[in-house]
Each structure stands twice: as C-alpha cells, then as structure tokens.
C-alpha positions in Angstrom: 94.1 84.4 95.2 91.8 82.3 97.0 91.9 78.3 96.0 89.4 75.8 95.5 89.5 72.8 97.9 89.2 69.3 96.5 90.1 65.7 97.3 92.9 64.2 95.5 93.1 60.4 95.7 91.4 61.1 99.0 93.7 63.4 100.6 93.1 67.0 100.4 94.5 69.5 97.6 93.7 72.7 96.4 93.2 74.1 92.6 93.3 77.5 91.5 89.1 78.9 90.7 88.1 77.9 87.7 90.8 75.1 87.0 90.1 72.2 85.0 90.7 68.3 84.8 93.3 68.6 82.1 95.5 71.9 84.3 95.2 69.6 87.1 96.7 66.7 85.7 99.4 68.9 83.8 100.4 70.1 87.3 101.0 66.5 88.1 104.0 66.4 86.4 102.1 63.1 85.1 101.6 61.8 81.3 98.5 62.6 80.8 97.9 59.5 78.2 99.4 56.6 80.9 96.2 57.5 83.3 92.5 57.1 83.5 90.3 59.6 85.8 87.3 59.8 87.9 85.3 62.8 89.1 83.1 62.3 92.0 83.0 58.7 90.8 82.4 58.9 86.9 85.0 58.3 84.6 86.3 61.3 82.5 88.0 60.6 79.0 90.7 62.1 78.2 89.3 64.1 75.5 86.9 65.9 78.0 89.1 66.9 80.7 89.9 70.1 79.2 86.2 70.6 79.6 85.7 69.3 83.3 85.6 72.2 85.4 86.6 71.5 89.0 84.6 72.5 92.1 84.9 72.8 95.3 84.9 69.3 97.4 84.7 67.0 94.1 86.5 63.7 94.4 89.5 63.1 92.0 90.8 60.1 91.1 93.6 59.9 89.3 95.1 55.9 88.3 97.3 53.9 85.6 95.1 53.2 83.2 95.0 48.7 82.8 94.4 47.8 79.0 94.1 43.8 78.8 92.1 41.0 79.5 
C-alpha cells in the first residue's frame, strides 16, 4: 500500500490514503483531549478531526493545548 507523505511537527511522516486527523492522532499513542491541532496553519477542533481528511504535503501540528490567562 502506497502512503501519503506529510509533515509532522515539521519533520516528515507518512499516513495511510485516505487517513484522517482523528486516526492520525490515535496512532500517536496521544490523548486526544490534552492537545490542540493545526492543518496547514488553521486550527482544527477536536470535534472535526474525524472529518479532516489528510493529503499529501499538508502541515500538521500537533501541541498541549494552554487553557488560562
């Protein structure tokens, strides 16, 4: 199966086709509610993920979300 190249947190990483903000984060062994994320520079809530298909060469950003003022 042939993977999709993107960037994660700027280094290079590669997704199955068709794969989706909310598999890749799953695959990060990562809770899912302790980060915020970013797709080729616009935030993505967490309720939307599931719907953000990934492409090939979009930017991820994945980070601790900061609540407080």
């Amino acid at each position: 199966m042939q993977h999709v190249q993107i960037e994660l947190d700027g280094k290079p990483h590669a997704v199955p086709p068709g794969s989706t903000l909310a598999e890749l984060i799953a695959s990060l062994a990562t809770p899912a509610e302790s980060v915020a994320t970013a797709v080729n520079g616009a935030l993505v809530a967490g309720d939307q993920r599931a719907l953000c298909l990934l492409k090939a060469h979009d930017a991820v950003l994945v980070f601790r979300a900061i609540v407080g003022g």
